[in-house]
N, C-alpha and C positions, 0 to 999 in steps of 0.2 A: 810347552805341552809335555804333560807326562807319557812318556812311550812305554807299549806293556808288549811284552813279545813271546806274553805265555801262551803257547793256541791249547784249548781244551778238548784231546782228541775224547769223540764217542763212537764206538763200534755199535750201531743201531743191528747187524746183524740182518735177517731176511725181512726188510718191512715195504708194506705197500708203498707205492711212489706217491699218492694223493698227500696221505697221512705225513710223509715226511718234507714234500714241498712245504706244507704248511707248517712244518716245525721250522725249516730253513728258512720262513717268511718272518715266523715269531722272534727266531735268533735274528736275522737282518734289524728287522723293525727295534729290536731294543735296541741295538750298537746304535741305530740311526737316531732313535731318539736321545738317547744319552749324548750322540754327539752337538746335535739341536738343543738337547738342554747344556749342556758345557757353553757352548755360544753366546747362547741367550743370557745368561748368569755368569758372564767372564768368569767361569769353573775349569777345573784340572783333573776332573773325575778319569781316572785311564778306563778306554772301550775295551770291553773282552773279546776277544778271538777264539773263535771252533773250526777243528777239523772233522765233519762227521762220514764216517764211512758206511757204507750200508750195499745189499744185493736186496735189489727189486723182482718182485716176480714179473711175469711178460709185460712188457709195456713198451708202446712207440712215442715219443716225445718231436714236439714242434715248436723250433723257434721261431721267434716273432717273426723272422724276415722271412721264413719258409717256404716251400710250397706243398699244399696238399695232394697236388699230384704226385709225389715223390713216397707217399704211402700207395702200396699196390692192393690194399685188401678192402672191404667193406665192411661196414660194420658187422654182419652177419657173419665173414671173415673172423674177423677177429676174434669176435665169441666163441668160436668153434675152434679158437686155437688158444684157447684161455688166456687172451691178451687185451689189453686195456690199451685208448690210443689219449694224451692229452697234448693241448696247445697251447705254450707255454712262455714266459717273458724271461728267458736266456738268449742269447746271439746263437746263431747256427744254422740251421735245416735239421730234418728230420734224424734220428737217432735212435737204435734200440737200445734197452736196459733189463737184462732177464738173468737168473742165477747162472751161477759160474763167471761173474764180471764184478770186478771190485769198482765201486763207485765213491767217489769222492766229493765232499763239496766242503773245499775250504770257506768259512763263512769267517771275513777277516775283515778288521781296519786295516787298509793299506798306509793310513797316517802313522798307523807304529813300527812300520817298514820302508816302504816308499811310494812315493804317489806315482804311479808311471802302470799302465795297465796292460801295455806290449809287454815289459819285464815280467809282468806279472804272466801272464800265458806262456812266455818262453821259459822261467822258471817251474811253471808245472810238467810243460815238457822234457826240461831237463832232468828234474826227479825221476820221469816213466824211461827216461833215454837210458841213465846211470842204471835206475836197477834194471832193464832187460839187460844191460850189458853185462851183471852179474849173473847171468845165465847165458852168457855167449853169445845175445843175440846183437847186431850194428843194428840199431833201433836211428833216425833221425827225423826231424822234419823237411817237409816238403812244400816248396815255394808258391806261397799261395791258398796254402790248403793248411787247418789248424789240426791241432792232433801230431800222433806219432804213429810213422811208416816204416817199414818194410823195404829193401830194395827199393827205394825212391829211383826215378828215372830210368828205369826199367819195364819191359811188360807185366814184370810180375810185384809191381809194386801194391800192397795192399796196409790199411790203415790198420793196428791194432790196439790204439785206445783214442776216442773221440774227446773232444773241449768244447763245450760251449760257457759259458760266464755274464753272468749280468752284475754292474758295479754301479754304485748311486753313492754319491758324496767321500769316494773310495772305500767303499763298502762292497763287499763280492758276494756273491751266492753261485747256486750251480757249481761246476767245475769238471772232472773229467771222469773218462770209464773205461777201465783198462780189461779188457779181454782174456782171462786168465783160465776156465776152464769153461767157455761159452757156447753153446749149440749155436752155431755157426746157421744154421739151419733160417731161424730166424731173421737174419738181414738179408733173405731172398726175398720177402714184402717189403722191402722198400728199396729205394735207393737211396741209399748212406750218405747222408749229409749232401743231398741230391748232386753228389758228384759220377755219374755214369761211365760206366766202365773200370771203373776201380774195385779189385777185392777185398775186403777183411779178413784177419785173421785171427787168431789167438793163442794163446802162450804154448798150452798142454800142444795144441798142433805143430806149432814150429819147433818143440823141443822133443815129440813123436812118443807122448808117453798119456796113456789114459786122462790124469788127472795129475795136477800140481798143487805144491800144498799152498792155499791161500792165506796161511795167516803167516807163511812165512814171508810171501809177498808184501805181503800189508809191511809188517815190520822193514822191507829194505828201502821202501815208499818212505814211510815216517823218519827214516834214516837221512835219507836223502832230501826230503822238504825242512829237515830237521838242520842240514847244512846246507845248504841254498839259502833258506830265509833267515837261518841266523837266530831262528824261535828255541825258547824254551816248550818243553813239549810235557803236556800232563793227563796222564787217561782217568776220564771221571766217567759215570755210570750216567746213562745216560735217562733222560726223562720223558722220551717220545713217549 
């Protein structure tokens, strides 16, 4: 098998969440196909790999396994707080995605890296772990819980970037959302990845400064998935 370990980063930049599921579905669907046609045609064709990163306006998201009591508003709610709620085929519970939050959704064959899907989650946490730590912050995970926390085993332990991930034939979609300058405001409607009793928090917050520059974040993220997964990394203009 030919291994390609180019990932095609696109900065999609502030786009609605519908619009971009559906491009993450497009990009899925063709890896998948092409890997289904390689199969079928003892072919060698190498599957391409994308990183696209993007900030969603208000929006609640649900995973398969979810529960919709863990959203507190009603539809009428929502509206009035110009937010969208969708139900969704990634792993998790419920989860906000609103400006001031970098989101990621690696869309990869794991065959040009490695097939194992624990690595693959603890590699993305290890990316958000390295670069808070280049801001001084001891970012780690917590036992049980996906994502990256805060003072873990403490009272004052609170998540600051969420994971959920859906994979078919080691193929990924979804992926994570890092809290970098987020109205915090917003994860008071629901309960977060229906774990109760736990804070959230975000970047600009823990580092006590208005706003943080995001694209400088992005760039120590890309740096960091960049050595972890061992990818060639190349930004292309993107086609949403």
């Amino acid at each position: 098998m030919s291994f390609n370990k180019v990932v095609q980063i696109q900065d999609l930049g502030l786009k609605d969440y519908r619009e971009t599921w559906d491009y993450q579905e497009r990009l899925f669907k063709e890896i998948l196909d092409l890997k289904i046609k390689n199969r079928r045609e003892a072919a060698n064709d190498p599957t391409p790999n994308y990183l696209l990163l993007v900030e969603h306006p208000h929006v609640y998201t649900l995973g398969k396994s979810g529960d919709l009591s863990n959203l507190l508003l009603s539809e009428a709610q929502l509206s009035a707080k110009g937010a969208t709620f969708y139900k969704i085929n990634r792993g998790g519970d419920i989860t906000y995605h609103g400006p001031g939050q970098i989101v990621g959704y690696p869309i990869l064959d794991l065959d040009n890296f490695f097939t194992d899907i624990h690595k693959y989650l603890r590699f993305l946490e290890e990316m958000v772990i390295l670069t808070l730590a280049e801001y001084g912050l001891k970012a780690e995970r917590s036992e049980g819980e996906t994502g990256v926390w805060l003072d873990v085993g403490t009272p004052f332990a609170r998540k600051i970037c969420a994971m959920g991930v859906r994979a078919s034939r080691w193929v990924t979609m979804h992926g994570f959302a890092l809290n970098v300058n987020a109205d915090l405001g917003y994860f008071d409607n629901i309960i977060p990845c229906g774990i109760k009793g736990k804070a959230v928090s975000s970047l600009n917050v823990e580092l006590g400064v208005n706003e943080v520059d995001e694209n400088e974040v992005k760039e120590k993220l890309l740096k960091h998935f960049k050595q972890l997964f061992q990818a060639e990394l190349t930004v292309v203009p993107h086609t949403v």
